[in-house]
C-alpha angles and dihedrals in degrees: 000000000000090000087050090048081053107050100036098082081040096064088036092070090038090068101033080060102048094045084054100055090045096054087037087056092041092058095050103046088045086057089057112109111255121232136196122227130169129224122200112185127157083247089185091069134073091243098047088053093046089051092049088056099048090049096055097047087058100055086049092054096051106052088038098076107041150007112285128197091217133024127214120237105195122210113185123203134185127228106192090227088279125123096223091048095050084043083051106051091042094059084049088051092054091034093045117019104029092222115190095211143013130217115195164356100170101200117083089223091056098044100059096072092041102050089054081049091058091043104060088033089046095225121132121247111206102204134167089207100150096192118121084213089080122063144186089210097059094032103052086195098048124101119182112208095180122067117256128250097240089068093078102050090094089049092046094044090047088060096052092048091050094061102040106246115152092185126053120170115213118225108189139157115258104236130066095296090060114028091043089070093044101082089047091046096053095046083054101052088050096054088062099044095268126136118188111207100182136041118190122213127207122185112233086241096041109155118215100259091056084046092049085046089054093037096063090041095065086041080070093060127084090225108100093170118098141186119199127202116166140117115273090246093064093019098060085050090042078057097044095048089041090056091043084051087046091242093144108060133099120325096025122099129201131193125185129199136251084264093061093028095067101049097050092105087061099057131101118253092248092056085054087040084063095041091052107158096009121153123228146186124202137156119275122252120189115224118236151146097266087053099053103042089056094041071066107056096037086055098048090046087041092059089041091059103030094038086162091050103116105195131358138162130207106242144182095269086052090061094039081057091053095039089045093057084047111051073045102061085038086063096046088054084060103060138037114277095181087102118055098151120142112217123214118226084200149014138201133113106270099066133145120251089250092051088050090054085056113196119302114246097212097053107077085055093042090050084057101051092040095040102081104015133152134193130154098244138173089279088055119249113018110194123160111195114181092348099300118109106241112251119246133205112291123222124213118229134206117212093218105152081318136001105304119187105229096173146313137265117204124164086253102056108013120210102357134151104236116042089245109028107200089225124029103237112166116261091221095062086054103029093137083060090083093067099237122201106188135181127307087022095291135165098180118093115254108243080214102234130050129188095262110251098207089043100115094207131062128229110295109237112194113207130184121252109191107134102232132075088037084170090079104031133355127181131195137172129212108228095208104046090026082227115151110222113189131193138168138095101296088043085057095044089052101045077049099059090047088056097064096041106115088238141052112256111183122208161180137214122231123186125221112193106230082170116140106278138155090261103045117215114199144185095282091059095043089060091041091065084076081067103049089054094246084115147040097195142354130213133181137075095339122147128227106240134167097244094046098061089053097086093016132042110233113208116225123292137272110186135055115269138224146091125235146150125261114193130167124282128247122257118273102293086203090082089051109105097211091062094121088075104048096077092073120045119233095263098046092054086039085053089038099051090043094054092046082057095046094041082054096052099042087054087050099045081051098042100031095093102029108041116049088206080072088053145082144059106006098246090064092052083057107048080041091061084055103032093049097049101032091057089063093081087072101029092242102130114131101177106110110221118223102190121076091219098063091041076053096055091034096061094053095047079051095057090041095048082051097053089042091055101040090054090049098042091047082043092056095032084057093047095041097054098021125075104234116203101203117178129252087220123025103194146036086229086060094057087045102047093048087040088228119188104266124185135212139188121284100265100002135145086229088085089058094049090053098059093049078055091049106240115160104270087209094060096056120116120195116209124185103204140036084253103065089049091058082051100052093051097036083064093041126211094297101055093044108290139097139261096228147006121221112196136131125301102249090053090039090053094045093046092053097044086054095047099038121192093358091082134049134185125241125195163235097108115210115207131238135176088256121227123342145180118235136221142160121293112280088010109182088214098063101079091048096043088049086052096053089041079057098050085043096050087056107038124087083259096085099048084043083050094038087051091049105050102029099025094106096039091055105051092093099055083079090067115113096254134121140220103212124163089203129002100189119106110254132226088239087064094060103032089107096059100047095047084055095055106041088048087053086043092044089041108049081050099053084050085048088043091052100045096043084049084047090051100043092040092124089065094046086044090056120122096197100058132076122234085253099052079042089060093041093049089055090046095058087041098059102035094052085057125187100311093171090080096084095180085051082247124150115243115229114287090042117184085055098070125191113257098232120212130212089270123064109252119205116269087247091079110134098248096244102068131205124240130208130191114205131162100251143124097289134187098238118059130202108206117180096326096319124106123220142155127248145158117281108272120178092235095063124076103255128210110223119188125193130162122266083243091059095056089050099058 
């Protein structure tokens, strides 16, 4: 009694408070402005419901917390999932209603008429519209709060690139929802290598019979990649006929869209039991409390209000509902919302029903506020930029018995299995590591095309057919069966190849005629026929060109590459009576022949004054220069040299003379005993410059190359076998013929095999990619048949296909001859001799040159003498030499020789003399700038030299 006399004043207060603060709450959200805001859902479906209830849970949620300036009324309208009828109702929301603002519809298609609606009244329309089609940009008043589609084709390209696939086939919806992702996605596909032949089109009524129809035409098509986009209505039927088809067992492959992913919670198991294996792509929404305590109460007031609803799901587009009315509300509390008045431009009484609703007035300032908004909601982060709604990460999902996430893709890290992976290791090295289950219950990656098996006709193989050069393709009919049989070496290479392929690819031959008409088809048309769809393939002798590769996809090579000249060879040199010259070219006998004259000189100028076999008449001196040097070449020299700089200079001239004679001898000895093929013609600038006939092969890219090199096109010849070649140049270019023929090297190679010694080759070579085999652009055949012309190419087959079709050709290539441009020694292969022995010679004369200046320094030190009387002083000097040595010995201290005079001194005489200057009658005359001997006169100055010992006494 006494508890119960305590605590009820207590709860009396309790409940005075709390009514006060009701009343007080109810009076202040009833002086909140109200609103009107329209809501067009497709109320009829599970996903409109589950929009409408997380719309009004929102708003229930927001003006539950805090005091608002403005307050949301809700009218919700339902569009029956018809465009007129969403157009309709919006048009009774502006007329009626006045709404300020419209959020819906949520069907691309819908949204289109509506969203110009919104513009010429100015009212915002809030849409999750995901198609690219439509556009805030374009639209001012309209805000998209659902990522576009565009958004996933990275994700959806990344994923195709991972695995390798070159083809993908697009299945979309005909109408703005599907064809507005179509240009993004392609450009997508092709940033990653992708090409994409084939897009497939569904009506968004298409009945099964037109789906069934589609479905087999894509089974007769090698692309087994394909990406879906359609809605989940037509999308869960597309599934069950494919399966039915069985077009989802092992090898296809099968990728939806964000639109389909998202919903994939909400379907019935027999819808996942047809999408068994299916690939998917969806935004990422983080888990967390707040999340899941409101998936339980939407679920508890979804089931309240849909008690016949068998199964739904809370989705992203649910929580982009919820985040939409939100971001909304958060707006109105931002402008001013007293005046809500729509103003009409004109009156009268026939007006539409658009010109009656007049502008909104609210709406410029409310665009602005909701335009570029940002809140952390139930989807993440919900951030509107422009009016578009910022992409997030995407996660990438696996139908296996239900949606399982498998791993992420973002712009930073690409495809990657935790959202944020702590290294940044490349999906497509660990691709298993997602955990695929694909179609049919495989584990197994697709390889994403297959040779379709109900496809009546084979690959069509187009082969050459030219009649000439059989050892590389031949192709004959049968003119009774009509069947084209090829052989040849290419034929063998590529059967080869299939047959290392891992899988079986049946095929046919075509031919295509390259034989000489008078329209001329070449090799460009034949591989354009790829192009024009007349073939599938074509192998034979193409090139691999540039140009070619821009409309098909060569594999690798298989052949050499390269593109030269072959031209005749020169008559046997070894008739020719001149021969002995040609060992040595002209500047190396022109250098030789100068430096036998300078190694003479250089011994003279050191044993001139020392050594009288070095003296005399100067004719003598001079025939001695020559003689002396010249006699070295055989040895055969008999003057003895005095001095050690010219034994210096000798040794080295020796060695040099020896290296000189032993190349010449080895050169001649070569011409004389081995046959030489020289060219007629050593250079293509030579066949330019004198615009001499060439020939090419019938239908080759040669021609094309000739003319970029300008060669006369008018003085180009075509020939078809290796025949007619040795015919041509057999003629020459004067008979008819031609000087030289330009072609590829196999044939090159073959041609001059089967015509040894008469033919040679010129350069310079100009490289190709060699042989290939073509196919279609963004063939999915090419990588795997690369790969078997690798394993080929290194295996013992090609050796075992090379031996059979060139063995006897190339016989003759074991014969002693030789292909050399030029056989004649060239001045390069000697320069370091002679560098070695004119530095000794130079050397040992500037050493000479020091020590005679250094001996005769008195005369270069006089006052009284010109420099002219100083030259001609050393002159005489020097050529006078030291004639006091009568065995032409050295004295001891040579190298510092004695200067002699014109009178005999005694043999006594200190080695270092002394020389005077002095104004007499001398032997050596300087006359007007030219020095001479003569006999002492007492007119002349004369030179007098005495030894130092002399003066003295």
């Amino acid at each position: 009694m006494k508890i119960s006399r305590f605590f009820l004043p207590f709860l009396l207060k309790v409940a005075i408070i709390t009514t006060f603060y009701t009343t007080s709450l109810s009076a202040q959200n009833s002086s909140a402005v109200k609103v009107d805001v329209g809501v067009i859902l497709d109320l009829k479906t599970e996903s409109g419901k589950m929009r409408q209830t997380c719309i009004s849970l929102a708003l229930a949620d927001f003006y539950a917390t805090r005091d608002h300036r403005a307050r949301i009324s809700p009218h919700f309208r339902d569009s029956n999932n018809d465009d007129v009828d969403a157009a309709s109702a919006a048009i009774g929301l502006l007329k009626n209603d006045k709404v300020q603002a419209i959020l819906g519809p949520q069907m691309s298609t819908q949204a289109d008429f509506v969203i110009d609606i919104g513009k010429k009244v100015k009212v915002p329309i809030l849409s999750p519209a995901t198609s690219p089609a439509l556009s805030p940009n374009q639209s001012s008043y309209f805000i998209r709060v659902g990522q576009s589609s565009r958004a996933q084709v990275k994700a959806i390209a990344a994923i195709v690139k991972a695995f390798g696939w070159r083809q993908v086939v697009f299945i979309y919806e005909n109408s703005n929802f599907g064809s507005g992702v179509l240009p993004h996605l392609t450009d997508a596909m092709v940033e990653v290598g992708v090409s994409v032949p084939y897009r497939s089109i569904l009506q968004p009524s298409a009945e099964d019979d037109e789906i069934i129809t589609e479905l087999y035409k894509l089974m007769t098509m090698q692309t087994r990649v394909f990406v879906v986009h359609l809605l989940p209505t037509i999308g869960s039927r597309l599934f069950q006929k494919a399966k039915d088809a069985g077009m989802m067992s092992q090898g296809y492959v099968w990728i939806i869209t964000d639109a389909f992913t998202n919903v994939l919670d909400s379907m019935d198991p027999t819808t996942l039991d047809n999408m068994e294996g299916v690939i998917g792509v969806k935004p990422y929404v983080k888990s967390s409390i707040q999340l899941k305590n409101f998936t339980r109460r939407w679920r508890k007031k979804f089931y309240q209000e849909n008690p016949d609803a068998e199964t739904a799901e809370l989705d992203v587009f649910g929580l982009w509902a919820y985040d939409s009315i939100t971001a909304l509300a958060m707006a109105f509390e931002r402008v001013d919302t007293a005046h809500q008045n729509f103003t009409r431009a004109i009156s009268g009484e026939n007006l539409t029903d658009l010109d009656a609703i007049g502008t909104s007035d609210l709406g410029p300032s409310l665009i602005k506020s909701i335009r570029n908004i940002r809140l952390r909601g139930l989807s993440g982060d919900f951030h509107i930029v422009d009016g578009e709604l910022q992409p997030s990460a995407f996660q990438i999902v696996n139908v296996n018995g239900r949606g399982k996430g498998i791993g992420f893709w973002t712009e930073e890290y690409g495809i990657s299995k935790k959202l944020k992976p702590t290294d940044r290791t490349v999906i497509t090295a660990n691709r298993d590591d997602l955990g695929i289950s694909w179609p049919g219950d495989s584990n197994v990656v697709p390889k994403g095309w297959e040779i379709p098996t109900n496809e009546k006709k084979k690959l069509r193989i187009g082969v050459p057919s030219k009649g000439g050069l059989e050892q590389f393709v031949k192709v004959t009919v049968d003119p009774q069966t009509n069947r084209t049989t090829a052989t040849g070496f290419c034929i063998d290479v590529f059967e080869e190849v299939i047959r290392n392929l891992p899988y079986a690819v049946p095929f046919d031959y075509i031919p295509f005629s390259l034989l000489p008409t008078q329209n001329l088809p070449d090799y460009d048309d034949f591989v354009d026929q790829i192009n024009l769809g007349n073939f599938d393939a074509v192998v034979g002798d193409v090139t691999i060109l540039a140009d070619r590769s821009e409309y098909v996809e060569f594999s690798l090579p298989f052949t050499e590459s390269g593109v030269t000249t072959i031209v005749p060879v020169k008559q046997d040199m070894r008739k020719s009576a001149w021969i002995f010259l040609r060992p040595l070219k002209t500047e190396l006998w022109v250098t030789t022949g100068a430096f036998f004259i300078f190694i003479g000189f250089v011994i003279w100028v050191l044993e001139h004054r020392v050594n009288k076999e070095f003296q005399g008449p100067r004719h003598k001196q001079v025939g001695m220069i020559f003689w002396f040097s010249f006699s070295t070449l055989v040895y055969a020299h008999r003057e003895k040299v005095i001095s050690n700089l010219s034994r210096f200079v000798i040794i080295v001239w020796v060695f040099v003379v020896l290296v000189l004679t032993s190349s010449y001898t080895a050169s001649l000895t070569s011409m004389l005993t081995v046959q030489q093929l020289q060219p007629t013609i050593t250079n293509v600038e030579d066949l330019i410059k004198n615009q001499e006939p060439v020939g090419y092969q019938d239908g080759s890219f040669v021609k094309g190359l000739l003319k970029k090199m300008k060669f006369d096109s008018s003085k180009f010849l075509n020939y078809s076998t290796l025949e007619q070649y040795d015919e041509a140049l057999t003629k020459g270019s004067q008979n008819g013929g031609v000087a030289a023929i330009v072609d590829e090297l196999p044939y090159i190679r073959l041609f001059l095999a089967k015509y040894c010694g008469k033919y040679t080759m010129i350069g310079p070579t100009y490289k190709t990619a060699g042989f290939g085999f073509a196919f279609p652009k963004g063939s999915p055949l090419v990588p795997d048949i690369s790969r078997a012309v690798l394993s080929v190419m290194e295996s013992e087959s090609m050796m075992r296909i090379t031996d059979k079709w060139f063995r006897n050709e190339t016989d003759c290539s074991q014969q002693d001859r030789t292909l050399l441009a030029s056989d004649s020694l060239p001045l390069d292969s000697f320069k370091g001799i002679f560098l070695i022995a004119g530095a000794s010679a130079s050397s040992a004369l500037l050493i000479f040159f020091f020590r005679f200046l250094n001996q005769n320094k008195e005369i270069l030190e006089s006052d009284d003498s010109t420099t002219w009387q100083k030259i001609c002083a050393l002159a005489t000097v020097f050529y006078e030499g030291n004639g006091d040595s009568p065995n032409g010995t050295e004295k001891p201290g040579e190298g510092n020789e004695s200067v002699a005079s014109p009178n005999k001194m005694p043999d006594t005489s200190p080695p270092f003399p002394q020389t005077i200057i002095a104004q007499s009658p001398g032997v050596f005359t300087c006359d007007e700038g030219f020095m001479s001997t003569e006999p002492p006169s007492p007119d002349h100055d004369t030179i007098l030299v005495t030894e130092s010992a002399a003066a003295e006494r």
